[in-house]
KOLTOR-990161 format. One record per residue (C-alpha): chain; x, y, z; residue number from 1. Coordinates in steps of 0.5 Angstrom, whole numbers. Example, Ala and Ser with C-alpha at 12.3 -4.5 7.8 and 13.67 -1.06 7.14 Angstrom:
TORGU; A; 25; -9; 16; 1
TORGU; A; 27; -2; 14; 2
! end
This chain:
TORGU; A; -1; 23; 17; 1
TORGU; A; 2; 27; 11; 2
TORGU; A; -5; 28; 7; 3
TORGU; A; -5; 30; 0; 4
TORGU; A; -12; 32; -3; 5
TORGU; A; -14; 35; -9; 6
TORGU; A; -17; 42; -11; 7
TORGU; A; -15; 48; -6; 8
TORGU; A; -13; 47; 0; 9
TORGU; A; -14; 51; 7; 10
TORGU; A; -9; 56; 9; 11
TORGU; A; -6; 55; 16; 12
TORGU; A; -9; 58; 21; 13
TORGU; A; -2; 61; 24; 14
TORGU; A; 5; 58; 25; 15
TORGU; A; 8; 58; 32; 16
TORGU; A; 14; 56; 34; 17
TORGU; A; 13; 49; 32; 18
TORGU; A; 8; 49; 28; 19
TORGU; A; 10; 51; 22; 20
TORGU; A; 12; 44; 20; 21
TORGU; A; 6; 41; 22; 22
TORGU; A; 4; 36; 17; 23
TORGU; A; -3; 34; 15; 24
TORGU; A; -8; 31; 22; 25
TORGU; A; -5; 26; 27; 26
TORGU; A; -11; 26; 31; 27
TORGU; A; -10; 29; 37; 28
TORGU; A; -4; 27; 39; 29
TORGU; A; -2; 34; 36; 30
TORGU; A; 5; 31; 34; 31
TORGU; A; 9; 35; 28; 32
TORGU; A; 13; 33; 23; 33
TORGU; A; 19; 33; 27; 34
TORGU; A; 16; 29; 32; 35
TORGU; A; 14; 24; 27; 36
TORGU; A; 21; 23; 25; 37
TORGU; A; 25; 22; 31; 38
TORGU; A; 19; 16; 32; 39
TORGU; A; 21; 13; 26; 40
TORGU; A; 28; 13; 28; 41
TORGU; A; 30; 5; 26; 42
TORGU; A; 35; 0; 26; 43
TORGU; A; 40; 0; 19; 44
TORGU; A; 37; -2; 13; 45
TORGU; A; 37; -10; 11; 46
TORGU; A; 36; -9; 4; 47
TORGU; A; 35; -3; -2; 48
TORGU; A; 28; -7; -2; 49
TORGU; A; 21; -4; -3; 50
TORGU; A; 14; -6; -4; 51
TORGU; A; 8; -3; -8; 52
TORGU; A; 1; -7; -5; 53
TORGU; A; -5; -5; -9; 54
TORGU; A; -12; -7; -4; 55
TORGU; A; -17; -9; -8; 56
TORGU; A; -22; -6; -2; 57
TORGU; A; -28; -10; -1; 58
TORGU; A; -26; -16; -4; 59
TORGU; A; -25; -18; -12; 60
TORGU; A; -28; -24; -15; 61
TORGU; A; -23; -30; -16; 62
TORGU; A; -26; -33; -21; 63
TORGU; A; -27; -27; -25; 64
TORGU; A; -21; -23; -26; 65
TORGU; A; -14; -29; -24; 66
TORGU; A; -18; -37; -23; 67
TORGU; A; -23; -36; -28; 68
TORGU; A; -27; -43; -28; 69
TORGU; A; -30; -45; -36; 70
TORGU; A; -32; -52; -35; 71
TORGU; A; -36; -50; -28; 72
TORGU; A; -44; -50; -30; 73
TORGU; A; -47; -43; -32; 74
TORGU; A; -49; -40; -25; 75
TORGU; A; -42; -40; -23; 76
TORGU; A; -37; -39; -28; 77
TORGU; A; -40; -33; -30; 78
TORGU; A; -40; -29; -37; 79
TORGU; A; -33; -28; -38; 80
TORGU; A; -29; -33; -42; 81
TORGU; A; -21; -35; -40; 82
TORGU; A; -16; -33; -45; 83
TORGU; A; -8; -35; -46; 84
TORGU; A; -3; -32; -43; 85
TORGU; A; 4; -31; -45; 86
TORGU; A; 6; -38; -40; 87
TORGU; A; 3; -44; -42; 88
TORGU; A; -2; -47; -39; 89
TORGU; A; -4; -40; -35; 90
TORGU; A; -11; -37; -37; 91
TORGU; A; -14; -31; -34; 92
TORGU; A; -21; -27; -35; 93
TORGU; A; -22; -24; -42; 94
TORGU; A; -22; -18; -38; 95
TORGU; A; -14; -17; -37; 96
TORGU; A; -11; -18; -43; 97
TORGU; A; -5; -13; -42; 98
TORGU; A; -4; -18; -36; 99
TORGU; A; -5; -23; -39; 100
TORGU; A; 1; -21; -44; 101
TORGU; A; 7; -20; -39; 102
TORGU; A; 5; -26; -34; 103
TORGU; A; 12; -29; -35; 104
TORGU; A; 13; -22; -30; 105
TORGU; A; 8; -24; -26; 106
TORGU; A; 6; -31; -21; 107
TORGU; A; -1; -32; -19; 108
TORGU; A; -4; -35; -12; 109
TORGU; A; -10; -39; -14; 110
TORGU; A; -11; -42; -7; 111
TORGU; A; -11; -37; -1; 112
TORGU; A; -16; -37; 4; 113
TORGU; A; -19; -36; 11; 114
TORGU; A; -25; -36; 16; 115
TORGU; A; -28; -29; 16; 116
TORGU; A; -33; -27; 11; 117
TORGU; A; -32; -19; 15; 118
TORGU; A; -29; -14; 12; 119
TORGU; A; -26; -11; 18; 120
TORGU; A; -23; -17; 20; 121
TORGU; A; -21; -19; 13; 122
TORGU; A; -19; -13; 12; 123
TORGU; A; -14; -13; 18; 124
TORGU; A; -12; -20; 16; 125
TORGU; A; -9; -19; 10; 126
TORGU; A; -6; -11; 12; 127
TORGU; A; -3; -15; 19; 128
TORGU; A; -2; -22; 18; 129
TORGU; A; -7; -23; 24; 130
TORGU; A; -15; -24; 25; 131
TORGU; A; -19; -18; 29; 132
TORGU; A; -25; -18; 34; 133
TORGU; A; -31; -15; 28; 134
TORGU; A; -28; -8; 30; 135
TORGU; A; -33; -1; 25; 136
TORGU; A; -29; 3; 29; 137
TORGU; A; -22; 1; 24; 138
TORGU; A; -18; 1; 29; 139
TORGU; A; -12; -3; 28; 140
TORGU; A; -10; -8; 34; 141
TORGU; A; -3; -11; 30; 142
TORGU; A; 1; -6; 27; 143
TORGU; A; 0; -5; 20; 144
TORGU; A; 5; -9; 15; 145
TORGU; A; 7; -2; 13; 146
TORGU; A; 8; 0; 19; 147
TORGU; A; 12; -5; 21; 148
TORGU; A; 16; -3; 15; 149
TORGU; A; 17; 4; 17; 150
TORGU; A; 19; 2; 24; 151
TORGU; A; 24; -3; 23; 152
TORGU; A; 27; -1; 14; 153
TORGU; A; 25; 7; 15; 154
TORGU; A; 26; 9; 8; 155
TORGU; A; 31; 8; 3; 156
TORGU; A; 32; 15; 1; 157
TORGU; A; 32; 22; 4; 158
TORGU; A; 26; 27; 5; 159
TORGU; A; 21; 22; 3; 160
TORGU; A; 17; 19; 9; 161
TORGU; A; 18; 11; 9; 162
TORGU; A; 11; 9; 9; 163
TORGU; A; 5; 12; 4; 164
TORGU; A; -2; 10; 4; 165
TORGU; A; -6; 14; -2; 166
TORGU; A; -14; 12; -1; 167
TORGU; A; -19; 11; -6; 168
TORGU; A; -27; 8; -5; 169
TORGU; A; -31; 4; 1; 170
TORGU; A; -27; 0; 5; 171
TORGU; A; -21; 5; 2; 172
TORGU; A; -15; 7; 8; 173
TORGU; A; -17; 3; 13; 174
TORGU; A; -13; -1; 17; 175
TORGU; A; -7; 2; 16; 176
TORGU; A; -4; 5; 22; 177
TORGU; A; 1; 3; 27; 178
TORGU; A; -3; 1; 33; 179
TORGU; A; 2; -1; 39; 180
TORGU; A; 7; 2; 34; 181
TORGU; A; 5; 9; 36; 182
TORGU; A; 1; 15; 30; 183
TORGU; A; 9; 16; 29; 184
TORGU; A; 9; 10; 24; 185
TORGU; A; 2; 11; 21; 186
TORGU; A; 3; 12; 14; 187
TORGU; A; 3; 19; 9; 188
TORGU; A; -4; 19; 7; 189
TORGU; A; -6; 22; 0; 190
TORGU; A; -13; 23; -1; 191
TORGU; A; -13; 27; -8; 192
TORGU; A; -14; 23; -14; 193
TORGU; A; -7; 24; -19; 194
TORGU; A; -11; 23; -25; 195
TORGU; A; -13; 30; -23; 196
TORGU; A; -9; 37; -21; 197
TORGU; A; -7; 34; -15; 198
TORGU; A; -3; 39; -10; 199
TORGU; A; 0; 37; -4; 200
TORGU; A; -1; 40; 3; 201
TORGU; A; 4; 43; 7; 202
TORGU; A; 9; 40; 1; 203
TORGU; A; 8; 47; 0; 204
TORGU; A; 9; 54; 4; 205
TORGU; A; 2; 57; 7; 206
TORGU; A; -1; 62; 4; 207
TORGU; A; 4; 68; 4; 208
TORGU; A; 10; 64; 6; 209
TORGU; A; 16; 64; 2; 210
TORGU; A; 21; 60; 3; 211
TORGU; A; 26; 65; 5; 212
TORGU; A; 20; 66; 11; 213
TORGU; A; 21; 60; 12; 214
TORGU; A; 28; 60; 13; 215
TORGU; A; 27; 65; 17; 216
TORGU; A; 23; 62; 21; 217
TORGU; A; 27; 56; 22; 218
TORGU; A; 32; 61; 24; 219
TORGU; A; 28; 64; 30; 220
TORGU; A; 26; 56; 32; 221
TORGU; A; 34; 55; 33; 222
TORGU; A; 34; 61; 37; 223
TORGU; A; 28; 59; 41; 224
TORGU; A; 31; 52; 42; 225
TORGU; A; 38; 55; 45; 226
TORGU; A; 34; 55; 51; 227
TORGU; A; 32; 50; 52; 228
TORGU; A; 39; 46; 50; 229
TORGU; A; 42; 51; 55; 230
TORGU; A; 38; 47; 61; 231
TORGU; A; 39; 40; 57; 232
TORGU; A; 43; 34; 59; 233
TORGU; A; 41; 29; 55; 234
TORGU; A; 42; 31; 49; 235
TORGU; A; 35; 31; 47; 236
TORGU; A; 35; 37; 44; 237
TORGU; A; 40; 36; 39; 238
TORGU; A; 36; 30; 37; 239
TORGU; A; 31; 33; 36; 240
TORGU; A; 34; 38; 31; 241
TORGU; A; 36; 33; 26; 242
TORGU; A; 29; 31; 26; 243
TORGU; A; 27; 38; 25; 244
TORGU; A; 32; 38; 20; 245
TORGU; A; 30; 33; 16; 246
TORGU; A; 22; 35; 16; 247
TORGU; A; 24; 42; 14; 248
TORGU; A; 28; 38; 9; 249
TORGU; A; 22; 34; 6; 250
TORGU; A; 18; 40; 7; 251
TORGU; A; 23; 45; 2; 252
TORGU; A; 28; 39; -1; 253
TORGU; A; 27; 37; -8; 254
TORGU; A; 26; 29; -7; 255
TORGU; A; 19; 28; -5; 256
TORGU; A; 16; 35; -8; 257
TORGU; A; 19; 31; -14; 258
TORGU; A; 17; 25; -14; 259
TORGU; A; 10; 27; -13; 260
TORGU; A; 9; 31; -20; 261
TORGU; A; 7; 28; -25; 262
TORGU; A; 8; 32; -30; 263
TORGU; A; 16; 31; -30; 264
TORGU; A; 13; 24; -34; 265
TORGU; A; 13; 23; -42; 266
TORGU; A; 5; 23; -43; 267
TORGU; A; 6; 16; -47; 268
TORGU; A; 8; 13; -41; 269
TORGU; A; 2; 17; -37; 270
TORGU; A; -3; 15; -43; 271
TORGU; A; -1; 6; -42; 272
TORGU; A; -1; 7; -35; 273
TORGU; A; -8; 10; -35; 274
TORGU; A; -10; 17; -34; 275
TORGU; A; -16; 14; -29; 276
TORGU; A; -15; 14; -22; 277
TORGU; A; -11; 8; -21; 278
TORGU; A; -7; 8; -27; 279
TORGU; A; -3; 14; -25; 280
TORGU; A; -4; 12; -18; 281
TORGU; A; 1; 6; -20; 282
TORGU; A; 5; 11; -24; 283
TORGU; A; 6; 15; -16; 284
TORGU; A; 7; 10; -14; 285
TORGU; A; 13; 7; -18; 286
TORGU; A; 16; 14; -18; 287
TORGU; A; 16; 14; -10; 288
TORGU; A; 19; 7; -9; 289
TORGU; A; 24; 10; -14; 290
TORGU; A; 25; 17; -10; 291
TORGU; A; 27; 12; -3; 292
TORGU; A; 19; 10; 0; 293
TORGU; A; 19; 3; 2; 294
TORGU; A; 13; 1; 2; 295
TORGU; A; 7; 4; -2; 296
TORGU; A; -1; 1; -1; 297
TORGU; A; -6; 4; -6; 298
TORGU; A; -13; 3; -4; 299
TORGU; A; -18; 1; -10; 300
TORGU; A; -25; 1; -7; 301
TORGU; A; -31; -1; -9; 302
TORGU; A; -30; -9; -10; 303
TORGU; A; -35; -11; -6; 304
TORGU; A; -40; -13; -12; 305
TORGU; A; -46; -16; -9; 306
TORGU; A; -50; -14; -15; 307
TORGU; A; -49; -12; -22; 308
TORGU; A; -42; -16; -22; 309
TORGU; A; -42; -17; -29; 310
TORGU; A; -42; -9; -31; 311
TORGU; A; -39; -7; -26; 312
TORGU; A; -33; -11; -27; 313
TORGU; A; -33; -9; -35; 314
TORGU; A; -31; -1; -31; 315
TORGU; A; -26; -4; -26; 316
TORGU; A; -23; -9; -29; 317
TORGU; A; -19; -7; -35; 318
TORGU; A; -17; -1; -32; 319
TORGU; A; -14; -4; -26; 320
TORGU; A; -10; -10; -32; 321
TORGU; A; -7; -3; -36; 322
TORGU; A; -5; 0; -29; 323
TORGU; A; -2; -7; -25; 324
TORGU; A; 1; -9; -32; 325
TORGU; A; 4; -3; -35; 326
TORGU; A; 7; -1; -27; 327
TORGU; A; 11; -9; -28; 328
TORGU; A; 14; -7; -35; 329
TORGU; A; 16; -1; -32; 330
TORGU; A; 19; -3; -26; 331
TORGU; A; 23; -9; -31; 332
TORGU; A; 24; -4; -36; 333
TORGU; A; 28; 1; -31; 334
TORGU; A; 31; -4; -28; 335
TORGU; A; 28; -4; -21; 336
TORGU; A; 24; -12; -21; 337
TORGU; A; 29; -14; -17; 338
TORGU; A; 28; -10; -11; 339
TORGU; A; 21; -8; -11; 340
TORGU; A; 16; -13; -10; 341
TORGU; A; 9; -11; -14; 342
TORGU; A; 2; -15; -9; 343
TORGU; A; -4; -14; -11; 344
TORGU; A; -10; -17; -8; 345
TORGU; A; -15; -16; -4; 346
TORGU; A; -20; -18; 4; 347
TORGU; A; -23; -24; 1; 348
TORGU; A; -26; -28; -6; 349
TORGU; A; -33; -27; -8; 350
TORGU; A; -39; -32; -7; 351
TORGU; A; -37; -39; -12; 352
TORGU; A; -44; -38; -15; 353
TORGU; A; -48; -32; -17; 354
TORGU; A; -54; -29; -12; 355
TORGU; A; -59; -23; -16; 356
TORGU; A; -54; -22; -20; 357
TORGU; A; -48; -21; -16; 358
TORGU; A; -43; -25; -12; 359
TORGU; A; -43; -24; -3; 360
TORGU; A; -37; -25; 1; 361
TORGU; A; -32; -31; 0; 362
TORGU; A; -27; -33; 5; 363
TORGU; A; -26; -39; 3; 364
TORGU; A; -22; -38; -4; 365
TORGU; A; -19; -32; -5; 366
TORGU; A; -13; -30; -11; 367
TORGU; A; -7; -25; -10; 368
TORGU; A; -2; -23; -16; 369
TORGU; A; 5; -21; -14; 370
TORGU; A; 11; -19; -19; 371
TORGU; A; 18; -18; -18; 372
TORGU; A; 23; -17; -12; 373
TORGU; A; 27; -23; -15; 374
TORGU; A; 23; -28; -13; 375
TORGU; A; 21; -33; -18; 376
TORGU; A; 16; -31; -24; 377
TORGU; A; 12; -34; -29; 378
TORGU; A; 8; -38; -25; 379
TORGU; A; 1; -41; -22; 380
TORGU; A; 1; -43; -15; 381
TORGU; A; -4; -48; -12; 382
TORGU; A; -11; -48; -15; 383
TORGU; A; -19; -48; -12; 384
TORGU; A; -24; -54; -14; 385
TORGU; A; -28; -55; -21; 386
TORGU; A; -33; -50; -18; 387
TORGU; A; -28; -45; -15; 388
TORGU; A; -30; -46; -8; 389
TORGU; A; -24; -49; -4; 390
TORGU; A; -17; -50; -5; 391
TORGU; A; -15; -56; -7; 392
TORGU; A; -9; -56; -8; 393
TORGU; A; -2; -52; -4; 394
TORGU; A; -7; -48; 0; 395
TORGU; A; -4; -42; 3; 396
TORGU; A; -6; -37; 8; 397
TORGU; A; -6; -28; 9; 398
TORGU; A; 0; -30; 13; 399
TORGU; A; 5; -34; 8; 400
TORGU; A; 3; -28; 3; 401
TORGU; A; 6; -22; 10; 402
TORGU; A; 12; -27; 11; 403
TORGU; A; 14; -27; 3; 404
TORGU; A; 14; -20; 3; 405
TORGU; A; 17; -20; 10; 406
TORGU; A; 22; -24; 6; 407
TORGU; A; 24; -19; 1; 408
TORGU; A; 25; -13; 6; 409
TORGU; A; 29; -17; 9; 410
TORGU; A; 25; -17; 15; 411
TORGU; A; 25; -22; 21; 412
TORGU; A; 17; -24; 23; 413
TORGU; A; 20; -27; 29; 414
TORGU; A; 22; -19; 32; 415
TORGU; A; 18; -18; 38; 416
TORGU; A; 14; -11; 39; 417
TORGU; A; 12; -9; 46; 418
TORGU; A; 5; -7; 46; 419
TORGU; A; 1; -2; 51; 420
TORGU; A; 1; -7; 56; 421
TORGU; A; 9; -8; 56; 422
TORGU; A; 7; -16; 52; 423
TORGU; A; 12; -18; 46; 424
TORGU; A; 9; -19; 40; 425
TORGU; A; 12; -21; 34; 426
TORGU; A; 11; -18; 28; 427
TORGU; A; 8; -25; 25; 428
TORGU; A; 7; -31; 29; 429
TORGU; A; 4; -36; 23; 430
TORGU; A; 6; -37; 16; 431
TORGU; A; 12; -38; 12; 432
TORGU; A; 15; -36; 6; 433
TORGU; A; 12; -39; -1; 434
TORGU; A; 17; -45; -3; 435
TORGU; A; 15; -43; -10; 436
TORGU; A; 17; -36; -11; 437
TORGU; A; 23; -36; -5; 438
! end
C-alpha cells in the first residue's frame, strides 16, 4: 500500500534496479508499484461512477446523530433534541444542523441491522457485505468493497491508484484489504492528517534524487530489462513495461501528486469544510474521485462510546455534519451528485438505553447516510421502534447497503472470485438494491 504520513519521512535505504519504484509497505510479499499495477489490471469500465464511504469506526449512536427518538422515556432518548430538516417530516440530532440544511441532497437509512455486537466481525460485514469468524488479527476473509471496486472498475482516470484508504482512530483501517484478491488490490493507504503539512511518501524523489536521476534510472531499467526481454516468449516483459510505465507515471506525473495538495483550494471552501482532520479528509477526498479514484474509505475512529456519550458526541458530531454536508453540496455544486455516491455509516448502532453514562454495542438497529449517485433523494427509509431498538419497519441488512453501491458502480454482485482454494466466491451472495433509492 502507498502510505501517506505526516511530518518528515525516511529516506530510502538504496534504490536497486527495481526498487526504486517501491511504494510504501506491502507486507512481505516485497511487491513494487509495477507489480502492484499489473495486478490491478481489470475488465473495461462499466460506468464513470465512483464512491467516497465514511466509516464511523466503533460504531455511532443511532439515536443520537440520524433516528433521534423525543417521545421515548429520559434513559433512552438521551440529551439531544430533534430539529427540522429541509424535507417535511424528516428531523435528525440538533447536532447536524448543517445536515439537516442539505437533506433534500441526502437519504437516510433508519432500519439496518444485523446479529453481531464484535467490532471485528461487524466491521467486516459492512467492509465485505459477509459475516466473519471473531478475527483480532484484522484479517480479511472476503475482499473488501473497495477491493472488488479495484479489481473489476480499476480507476476512472490515469496515474491515481483506483482504491484509497486514509485511516484515523481505534478501529481505523481495518478490513480494507483484498483477501483472496491478493495484496495488489489492497488500498493506497494514508496515514497522515491532512489538516496538517501532509507530505506524501514516495510521491516524491528520495532524499538526493532528482527527477532527472530518476529518469535516468528508468533508463538504465529499460537497459537491464532488454535482457531479459531477449530470452522472453511470452511477452511478459512488455507487460511488465506498461506497468512500470504507469508507476513511474504516478510517481513523476501530475494527477495524483495534484490532487493530493490542498493548497491548490480557496481557503473558504477549505474553512466549510473544516480544517479538522475529517473535514479536509472530505475535501481529499472529493478531490480524488474528481482526479480518477474510484473508490474513496475515510476511517473516523473513535465512536465506540461506552462512556461520556453525550460530551463526546458534542466534539464529534458536529464537525462530521459541516464535513458530510459540505462534501455533498460540493459534489452537487461541481456537477458530480450523479456519478459519485457519498455512504456514511458505520460497524453497528449503540445501546437503545443509556449505561453509566454511555451506550455499548448495538446490532439490532443501525443508520446509514448516503448522497448522491443518481439515486433518489430527500428521503427516510424504514424506521426503528418508539425506543429505537429494533426495525419496524423495511428492515435492511449491510448487504442490501453493498449491493446499492454495487449497483451504482455498475458492478454484477453475482461475478464469482475464485478463493485460495480454487472455490468461486461471489462478490455478494445476499441482499439486493434499496427499492426506494434505485
Amino acid at each position: 500500500m502507498l502510505d501517506v504520513t505526516g511530518g518528515r519521512f525516511a529516506e530510502c535505504d538504496g534504490i536497486s534496479r527495481r526498487n526504486f519504484l517501491r511504494i510504501g509497505s506491502l507486507g512481505l510479499t516485497g511487491l513494487t508499484l509495477p507489480d502492484v499495477l499489473k495486478a490491478r489490471a481489470s475488465t473495461p469500465l462499466a460506468k464513470n461512477t465512483a464512491v467516497i464511504q465514511v466509516l464511523l469506526a466503533g460504531g455511532p449512536s443511532h439515536m443520537d446523530t440520524y433516528d433521534p427518538k423525543p417521545d421515548a422515556p429520559r434513559e433512552f432518548r438521551g440529551e439531544f433534541k430533534p430539529i427540522s430538516t429541509n424535507v417535511d417530516g424528516v428531523s435528525i440530532c440538533e447536532l447536524m444542523p448543517r445536515q439537516a440544511r442539505a437533506m433534500d441532497k441526502m437519504a437516510i437509512i433508519r432500519s439496518l441491522a444485523h446479529e453481531s455486537s464484535d467490532h471485528f466481525v461487524g466491521t467486516h460485514w459492512v467492509m465485505t457485505g459477509y459475516q466473519s469468524s471473531p478475527n483480532e488479527q484484522q484479517k480479511n476473509e472476503r475482499p473488501s468493497v473497495g477491493s472488488i471496486v479495484a479489481k473489476l472498475r480499476g480507476p476512472n482516470g490515469p496515474g491515481v491508484p483506483p482504491y484509497v484508504s486514509m485511516v484515523g482512530g481505534v478501529f481505523g483501517g481495518i478490513f480494507q484489504n483484498g483477501a483472496y484478491l491478493g495484496p495488489g488490490y489492497n488500498p493506497f493507504s494514508f496515514n497522515g492528517d491532512p489538516s496538517t503539512n501532509m507530505r506524501v511518501r514516495n510521491l516524491e524523489p528520495a532524499s538526493g534524487l532528482s527527477l532527472d536521476r530518476l529518469e535516468d534510472r528508468r533508463y538504465l531499467l529499460a537497459k537491464l530489462d532488454r535482457i531479459n526481454r531477449q530470452r522472453d516468449v511470452t511477452g511478459t516483459m512488455d507487460g511488465l513495461d506498461k506497468f512500470t510505465s504507469q508507476a513511474y507515471e504516478m510517481v513523476t506525473g501530475p494527477s495524483a501528486r495534484k490532487a493530493l495538495d490542498l493548497s491548490n483550494e480557496d481557503p473558504r471552501l477549505r474553512d466549510r469544510y473544516g480544517r479538522t482532520r475529517i473535514g479536509q479528509s472530505c475535501l481529499l477526498a472529493r478531490r480524488l474521485v474528481e482526479a480518477g479514484v474510484t473508490f474513496v474509505t475515510i476511517s473516523d475512529g473513535n465512536w465506540d462510546h461506552h462512556a461520556q456519550i453525550f460530551q463526546s458526541c458534542r466534539q464529534q458530531v458536529p464537525p462530521l455534519d459541516a464535513a458530510v454536508a459540505t462534501m455533498v453540496e460540493d459534489l452537487y455544486d461541481r456537477g458530480l451528485a450523479d456519478r459519485v455516491l457519498v455512504l456514511v455509516w458505520g460497524e453497528f448502532g449503540r445501546t437503545p438505553r443509556i449505561n453509566n453514562g454511555g451506550r455499548d454495542h448495538w446490532p439490532g438497529s443501525m443508520s446509514a447516510m448516503l448522497a448522491g449517485g443518481g439515486l433518489k433523494m430527500g428521503k427516510v427509509i424504514g424506521a426503528t421502534n418508539r425506543k429505537g431498538e429494533q426495525p419496524t419497519e423495511k428492515a435492511l441488512r449491510p448487504e442490501d447497503v453493498l449491493q446499492t453501491v454495487y449497483h451504482v458502480l455498475g458492478i454484477n454482485p453475482r461475478h464469482d472470485f475464485l478463493n485460495d482454494s480454487g472455490r468461486p466466491m461471489p462478490v455478494l451472495n445476499q441482499g439486493r438494491p434499496i427499492a426506494d433509492l434505485v
